[in-house]
C-alpha positions in Angstrom: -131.3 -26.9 -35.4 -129.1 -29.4 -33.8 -128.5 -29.4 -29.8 -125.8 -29.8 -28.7 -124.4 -30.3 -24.7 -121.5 -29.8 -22.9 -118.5 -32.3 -24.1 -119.5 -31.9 -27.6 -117.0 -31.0 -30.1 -118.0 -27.8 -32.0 -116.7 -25.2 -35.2 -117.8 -21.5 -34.8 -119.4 -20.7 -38.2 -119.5 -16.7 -38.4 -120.4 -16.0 -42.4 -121.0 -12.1 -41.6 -117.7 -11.0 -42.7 -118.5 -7.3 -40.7 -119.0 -9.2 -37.4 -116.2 -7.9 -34.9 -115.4 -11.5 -34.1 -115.4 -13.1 -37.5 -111.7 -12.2 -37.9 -111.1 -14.1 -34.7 -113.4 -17.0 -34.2 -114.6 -18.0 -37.6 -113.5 -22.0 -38.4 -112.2 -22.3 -34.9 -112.5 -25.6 -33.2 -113.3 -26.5 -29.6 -115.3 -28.4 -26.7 -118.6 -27.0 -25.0 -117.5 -27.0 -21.7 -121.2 -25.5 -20.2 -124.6 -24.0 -21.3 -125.7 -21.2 -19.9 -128.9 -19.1 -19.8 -130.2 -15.5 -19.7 -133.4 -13.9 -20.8 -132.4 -12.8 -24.4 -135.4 -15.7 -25.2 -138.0 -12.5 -24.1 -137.0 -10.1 -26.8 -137.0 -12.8 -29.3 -139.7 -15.2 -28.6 -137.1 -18.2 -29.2 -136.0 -20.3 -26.1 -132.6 -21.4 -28.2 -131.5 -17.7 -28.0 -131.5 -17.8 -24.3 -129.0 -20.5 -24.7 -125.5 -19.3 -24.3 -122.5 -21.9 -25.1 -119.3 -21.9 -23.4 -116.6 -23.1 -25.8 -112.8 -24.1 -24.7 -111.6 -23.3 -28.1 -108.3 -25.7 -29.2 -106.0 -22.8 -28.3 -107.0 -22.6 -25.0 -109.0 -19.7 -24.9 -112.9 -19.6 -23.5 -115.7 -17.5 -25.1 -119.1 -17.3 -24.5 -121.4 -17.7 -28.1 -124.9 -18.4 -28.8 -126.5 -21.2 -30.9 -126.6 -19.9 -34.2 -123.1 -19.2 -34.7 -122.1 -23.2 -33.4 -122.0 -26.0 -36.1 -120.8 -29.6 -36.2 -116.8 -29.5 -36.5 -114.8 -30.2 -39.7 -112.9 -33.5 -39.0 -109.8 -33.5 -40.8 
């Protein structure tokens, strides 16, 4: 998996059409603005789970998303 650190341009990728959020974040654009950490790592064994991202998305708004839903943007 790529890493990625705060600064980087980012695209949500949420494929599970049933998530809540899809409707709302999937494709969206923005900037990691800060990394974050809690202890999700210790019910999964995998450190990058305990990574949460902080993404200013391009309309302004901020949410809090985990690794595996963050890809590389879609320049235009």
């Amino acid at each position: 998996m790529p890493e990625y650190n705060s600064g980087d341009r980012v695209r949500i990728d949420i494929p599970d059409e049933t998530d809540p959020n899809h409707d709302q974040y999937h494709g969206e654009h923005g900037t990691i603005v800060d990394l974050l950490e809690d202890d999700d790592d210790t019910l999964s064994g995998e450190r990058q789970e305990s990574i949460i991202f902080r993404i200013q998305l391009d309309e302004g708004e901020k949410i809090d998303v985990r690794q595996h839903v963050v890809r590389p943007p879609i320049e235009k």
